[in-house]
N, C-alpha and C positions, 0 to 999 in steps of 0.2 A: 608407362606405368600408371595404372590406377591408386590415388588416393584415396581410401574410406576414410571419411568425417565419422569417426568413433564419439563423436560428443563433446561437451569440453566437461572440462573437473568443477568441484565441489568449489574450490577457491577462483577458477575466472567464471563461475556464474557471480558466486559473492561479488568478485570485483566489477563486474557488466553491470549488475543489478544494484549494486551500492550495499545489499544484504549481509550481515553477517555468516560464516559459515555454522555459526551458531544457529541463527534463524531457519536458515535450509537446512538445519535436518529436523530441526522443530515444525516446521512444517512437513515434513517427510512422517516422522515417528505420531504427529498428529492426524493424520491420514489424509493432510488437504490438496495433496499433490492427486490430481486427475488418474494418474495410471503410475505406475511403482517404476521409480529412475532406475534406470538402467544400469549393470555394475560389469564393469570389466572385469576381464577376467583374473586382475590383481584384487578384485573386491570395491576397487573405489568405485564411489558414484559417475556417473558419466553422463549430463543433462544434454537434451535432443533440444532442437528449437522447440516445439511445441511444449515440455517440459519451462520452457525460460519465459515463453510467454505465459503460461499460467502463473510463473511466479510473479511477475510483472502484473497481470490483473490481481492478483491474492495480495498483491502490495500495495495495490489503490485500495481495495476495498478495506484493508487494515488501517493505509494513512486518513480513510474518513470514518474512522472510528468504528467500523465492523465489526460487533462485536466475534472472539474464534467459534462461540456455537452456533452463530448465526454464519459466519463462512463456511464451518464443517456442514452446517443443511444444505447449503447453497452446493457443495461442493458433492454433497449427495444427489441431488438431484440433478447437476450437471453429467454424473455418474449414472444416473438412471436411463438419460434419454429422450426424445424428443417428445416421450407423453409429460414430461413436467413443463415442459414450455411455459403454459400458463401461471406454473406456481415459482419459477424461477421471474417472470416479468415482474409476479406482484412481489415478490422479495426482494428483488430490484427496485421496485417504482418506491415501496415502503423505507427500505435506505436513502434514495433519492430524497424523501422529503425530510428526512433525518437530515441530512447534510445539510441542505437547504436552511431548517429551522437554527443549524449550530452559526451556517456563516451569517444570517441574520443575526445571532447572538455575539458576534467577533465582531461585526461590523460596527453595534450596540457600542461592545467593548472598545474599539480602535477611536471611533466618533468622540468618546470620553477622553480617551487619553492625549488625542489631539487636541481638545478643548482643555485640558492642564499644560500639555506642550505649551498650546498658547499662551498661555495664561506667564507661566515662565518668562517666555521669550518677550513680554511684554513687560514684567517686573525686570527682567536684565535689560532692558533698553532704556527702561526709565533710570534704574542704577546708574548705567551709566553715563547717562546724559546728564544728572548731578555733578558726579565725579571729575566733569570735562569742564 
């Protein structure tokens, strides 16, 4: 007996993906998903691997602040074909330095707070070496 791999449901992508089932169809009803999820013939969703991995790349580009009009182009032109090649690199390479310029800006911020951290951890040392 042959087994067809039908997909999995709307809720073990959520749970795979860490995603809300909320999120996956806001991405679906946003048009960012590559090719339209597949629906059983009870109507539910039924995501293919190549479906699970686009939502995995659509979740990096979100967790580094992508903005969605800048993903729904990106997602147009992944849709287009291998004549955007070029405009999909430089809308790539242009996030990249996005990214870049923020974790210099966290690193800025972390650097700070570790220098109050310290600053702390040195007024409680002295407290209590009074105290003793």
């Amino acid at each position: 007996m042959t087994i067809i791999d039908t997909g999995r449901s709307i809720s073990q992508v959520a749970e795979l993906t860490g995603l809300s089932t909320h999120t996956l169809r806001y991405y679906e009803r946003e048009g960012l998903m590559l090719t339209p999820v597949d629906r059983a013939s009870s109507t539910h969703r039924r995501y293919g691997e190549a479906d699970i991995g686009w939502v995995e790349f659509l979740t990096k580009l979100r967790r580094t602040a992508m903005p969605i009009a800048e993903v729904r182009r990106y997602v147009e032109l992944v849709r287009e074909g291998e004549l955007t090649t070029v405009q999909r690199l430089e809308l790539l390479r242009q996030h990249r330095l996005a990214v870049l310029e923020e974790i210099a800006e966290m690193t800025k911020s972390l650097a700070a707070i570790d220098y109050k951290i310290g600053l702390y951890e040195v007024k409680q040392y002295e407290q209590k070496a009074v105290t003793e």
